[in-house]
Every structure is written in C-alpha cells, then in structure tokens.
C-alpha positions as CSV (number, residue, x, y, z in Angstrom):
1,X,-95.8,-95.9,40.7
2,X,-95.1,-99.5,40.4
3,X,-95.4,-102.0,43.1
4,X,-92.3,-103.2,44.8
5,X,-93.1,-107.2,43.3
6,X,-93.0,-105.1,40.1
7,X,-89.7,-103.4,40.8
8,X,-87.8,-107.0,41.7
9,X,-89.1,-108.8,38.7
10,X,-88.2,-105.8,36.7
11,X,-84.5,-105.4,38.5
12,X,-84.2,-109.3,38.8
13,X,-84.5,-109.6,34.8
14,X,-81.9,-106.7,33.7
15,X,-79.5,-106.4,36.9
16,X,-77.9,-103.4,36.8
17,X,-76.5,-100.5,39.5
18,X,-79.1,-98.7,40.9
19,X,-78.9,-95.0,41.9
20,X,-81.4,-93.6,44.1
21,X,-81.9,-89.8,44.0
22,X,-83.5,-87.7,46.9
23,X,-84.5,-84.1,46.6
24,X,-81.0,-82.4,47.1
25,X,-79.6,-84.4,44.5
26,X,-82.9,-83.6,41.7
27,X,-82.4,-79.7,43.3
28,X,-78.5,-79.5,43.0
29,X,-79.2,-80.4,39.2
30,X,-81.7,-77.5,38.9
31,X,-79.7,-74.8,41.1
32,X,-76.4,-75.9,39.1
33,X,-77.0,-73.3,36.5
34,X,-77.6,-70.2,38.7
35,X,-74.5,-71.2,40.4
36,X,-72.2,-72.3,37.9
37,X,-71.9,-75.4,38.7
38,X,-71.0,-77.2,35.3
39,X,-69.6,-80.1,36.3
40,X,-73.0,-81.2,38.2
41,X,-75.2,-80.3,35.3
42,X,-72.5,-82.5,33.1
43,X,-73.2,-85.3,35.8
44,X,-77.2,-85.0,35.6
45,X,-77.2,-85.3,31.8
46,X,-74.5,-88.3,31.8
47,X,-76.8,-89.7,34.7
48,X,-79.6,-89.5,32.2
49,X,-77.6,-90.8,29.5
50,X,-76.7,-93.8,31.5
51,X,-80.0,-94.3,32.3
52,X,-81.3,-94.1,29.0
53,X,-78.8,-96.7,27.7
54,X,-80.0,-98.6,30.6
55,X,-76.8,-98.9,31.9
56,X,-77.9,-97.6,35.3
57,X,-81.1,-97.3,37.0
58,X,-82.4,-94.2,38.4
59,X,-84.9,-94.2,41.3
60,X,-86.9,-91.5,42.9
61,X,-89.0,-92.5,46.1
62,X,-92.4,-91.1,45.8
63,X,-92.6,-88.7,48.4
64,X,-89.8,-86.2,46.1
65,X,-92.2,-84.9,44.0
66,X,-94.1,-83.9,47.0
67,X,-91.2,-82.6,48.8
C-alpha cells in the first residue's frame, strides 16, 4: 500500500482519470462468466487494457481484499 503523499506525487506527475473500484464492481467481473455477462467481462479486460497503457488509473481501497 502506498501512502496518500505517495499517491499525489504519483497522480500529480502523470494526470490521468481515475477509476475507483469497490467490491461489486471486482465481483461483477468474476460472476460475469457464470452468468453470461460478456459485455462486463469485455469491460474488465478493456479496463485492464486501459490501465496498462496507463491511460486510466485503477484504484482499489484496501479494505476490498478483505471484504
């Protein structure tokens, strides 16, 4: 986890949109498959895409992994 000082030098130097995700969004991703959902699993690996272009940033608060 970084600090939050971290996280606004970090943002400050490469501005881009930020997307924060929760725990529905991370579980929608996972449950899309059982489901059929093809168009959110489509999103989830564009998201990641975007993310790894760093065209976006993706933020998860650290309490999701716990949730």
């Amino acid at each position: 986890m970084i600090t939050l000082a971290q996280a606004v030098a970090d943002l400050t130097a490469a501005p881009r949109p930020i997307l924060f995700l929760d725990s529905c969004t991370l579980l929608d991703i996972v449950r899309a498959p059982q489901r059929d959902l093809t168009a959110e699993v489509l999103a989830g690996v564009e998201l990641r895409a975007l993310a790894a272009n760093e065209t976006v940033r993706l933020f998860v608060q650290d309490i999701v992994p716990g949730e």
